[in-house]
Structures are given as structure tokens and as C-alpha cells.
N, C-alpha and C positions, 0 to 999 in steps of 0.2 A: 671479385668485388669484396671489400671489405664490409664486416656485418659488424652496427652498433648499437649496446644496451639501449635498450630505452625505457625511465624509469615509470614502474606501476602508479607511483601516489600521485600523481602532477597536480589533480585538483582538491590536493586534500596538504599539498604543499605550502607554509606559512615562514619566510623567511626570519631570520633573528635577526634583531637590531640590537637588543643589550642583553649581556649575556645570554640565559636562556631563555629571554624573553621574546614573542613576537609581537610583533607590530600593535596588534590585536589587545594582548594581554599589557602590554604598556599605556596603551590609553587608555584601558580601565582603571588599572591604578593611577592613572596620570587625571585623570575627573573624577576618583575618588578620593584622594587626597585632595585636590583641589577646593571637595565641597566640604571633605572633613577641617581644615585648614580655616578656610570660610565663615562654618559655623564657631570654631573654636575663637574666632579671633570679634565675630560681629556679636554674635552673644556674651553676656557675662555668662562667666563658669560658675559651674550649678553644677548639681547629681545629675540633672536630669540634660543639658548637653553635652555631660561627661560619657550618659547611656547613649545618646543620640548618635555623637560622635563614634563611639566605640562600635556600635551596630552598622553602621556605611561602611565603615572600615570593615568589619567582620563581612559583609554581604560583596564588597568588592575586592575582596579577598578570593571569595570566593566564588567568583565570576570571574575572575583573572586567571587565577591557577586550578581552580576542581576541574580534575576529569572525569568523568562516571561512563565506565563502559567508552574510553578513546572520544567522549565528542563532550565539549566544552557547553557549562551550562547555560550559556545563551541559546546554544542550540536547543538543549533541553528543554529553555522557557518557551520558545518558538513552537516546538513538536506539540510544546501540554497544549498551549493556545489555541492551536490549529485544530487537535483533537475535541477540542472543547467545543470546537464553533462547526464541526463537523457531526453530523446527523450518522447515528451509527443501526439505522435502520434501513432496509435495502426492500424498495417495493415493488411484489414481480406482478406486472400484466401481463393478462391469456394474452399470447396471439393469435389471430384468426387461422394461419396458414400451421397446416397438418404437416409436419414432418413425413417425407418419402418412406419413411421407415414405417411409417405407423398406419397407411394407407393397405387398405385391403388384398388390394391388388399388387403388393408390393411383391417383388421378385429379385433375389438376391444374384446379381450373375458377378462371375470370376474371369479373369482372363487368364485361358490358361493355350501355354502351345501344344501343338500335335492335336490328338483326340480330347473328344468332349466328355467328361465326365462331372459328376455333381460330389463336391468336395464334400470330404465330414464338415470342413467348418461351416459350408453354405446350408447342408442341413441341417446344425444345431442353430443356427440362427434363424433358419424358418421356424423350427420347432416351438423355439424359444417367444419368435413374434407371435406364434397362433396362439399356445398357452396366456399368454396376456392379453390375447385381444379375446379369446374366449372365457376366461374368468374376470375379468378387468370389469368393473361397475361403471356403467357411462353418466359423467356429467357434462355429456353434451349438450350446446343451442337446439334449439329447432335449424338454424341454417346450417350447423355444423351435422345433423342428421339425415338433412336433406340432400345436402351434399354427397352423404359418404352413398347415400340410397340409390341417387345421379351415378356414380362411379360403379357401386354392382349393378346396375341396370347395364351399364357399358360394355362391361364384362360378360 
């Protein structure tokens, strides 16, 4: 069976249509020129569509050709945007359900072949759960106490 390359970039692949340009980057220039052009010719010339003009050109310059860190600054307008409109605060609720780990009656078992023995790691991690569950300060419910009280009654 013959084995063929297959290339990494596929979706990050932009064909060239003029010179080094792509598709992408010629129509920026291609509707900025357009409005530079535009303005120059439907306005009388002034200082001030001279700045005007010269700053579309400047900005679609640089939207066409800047690369900052390999991704093109549209990309980069798009990321700020999104950041922007995203909530950068993350809010945690209790859950009612008690992790098996942290249950009283929890028992750490191993599978292991031939004879039965109790591993160091399975007694550093009982060790580890009773130390915290016997210094550990309870801000538990009432039902969450009730509960655990249900569970050593059990036992």
C-alpha cells in the first residue's frame, strides 16, 4: 500500500490570487481604495479629506497585510469583541450530592490479583480523608446533616 503526506494547515489554508496576496487581503484593499478614491474625488480637497483619506488607507493597510502573532487583524477585532461581550466571572453553586469520597462510610477498595492485601496508597488516602473530615469546620444544611447522621445510623 502506498502511504500519502497529508498536509497539517488545511484549515488555516488561504489560496493566492495576486502575487502574495490572498483572496481575503485583496478585497480589503480592493473596498479600501475604493472608498479612499470615492471620498477623494466626491469631496473637494481639503486638509482635512486629505487626513481622512490617508487614515482608511492607513487602517486598511493594516488590515490587509498586519500579522500580530500569525492571525490577521480582523481576527484580532473579532477575539477583542467577543471578549468584550463575554462575562469573565464564573459562578459556582453548592450541589446537594456529597461526593463518595467524602461520605463517612467511604472505603477505598483496589483491585488487586492473588491475595488480599491493603495497599500504602489505599491507607494514605483513608488517612488523608479522616484528617479532613476530623479538622474540617462544617458549613453544612440541616438536610445535609441529617443526612450524613441517616448514613452513620446505617453503619
Amino acid at each position: 500500500m502506498q502511504t500519502h503526506r497529508i498536509p497539517q494547515h488545511v484549515t488555516g489554508f488561504q489560496g493566492r490570487i495576486l502575487g502574495k496576496l490572498t483572496a481575503k487581503q485583496f478585497i480589503y484593499l480592493a473596498i479600501g481604495a475604493t472608498v479612499v478614491f470615492t471620498i477623494l474625488v466626491t469631496l473637494p480637497i481639503s486638509m482635512s479629506t486629505i487626513i481622512v483619506g490617508s487614515l482608511i488607507s492607513f487602517v486598511t493597510l493594516i488590515f490587509a497585510l498586519a500579522k500580530i502573532e500569525d492571525r490577521s487583524m480582523d481576527e484580532w477585532l473579532v477575539n477583542f469583541t467577543l471578549a468584550l461581550q463575554s462575562t469573565p466571572q464564573y459562578i459556582w453553586k453548592k450541589e446537594s450530592i456529597i461526593p463518595t469520597i467524602l461520605t463517612p462510610g467511604y472505603k477505598a477498595y483496589t483491585q488487586q490479583a492473588g491475595r488480599k492485601r491493603v495497599s500504602k496508597s489505599t491507607k494514605k488516602m483513608d488517612d488523608f480523608i479522616n484528617f479532613w473530615r476530623e479538622g474540617a469546620e462544617t458549613d453544612l444544611t440541616e438536610f445535609e446533616e441529617s443526612f450524613l447522621e441517616k448514613i452513620n445510623n446505617l453503619q
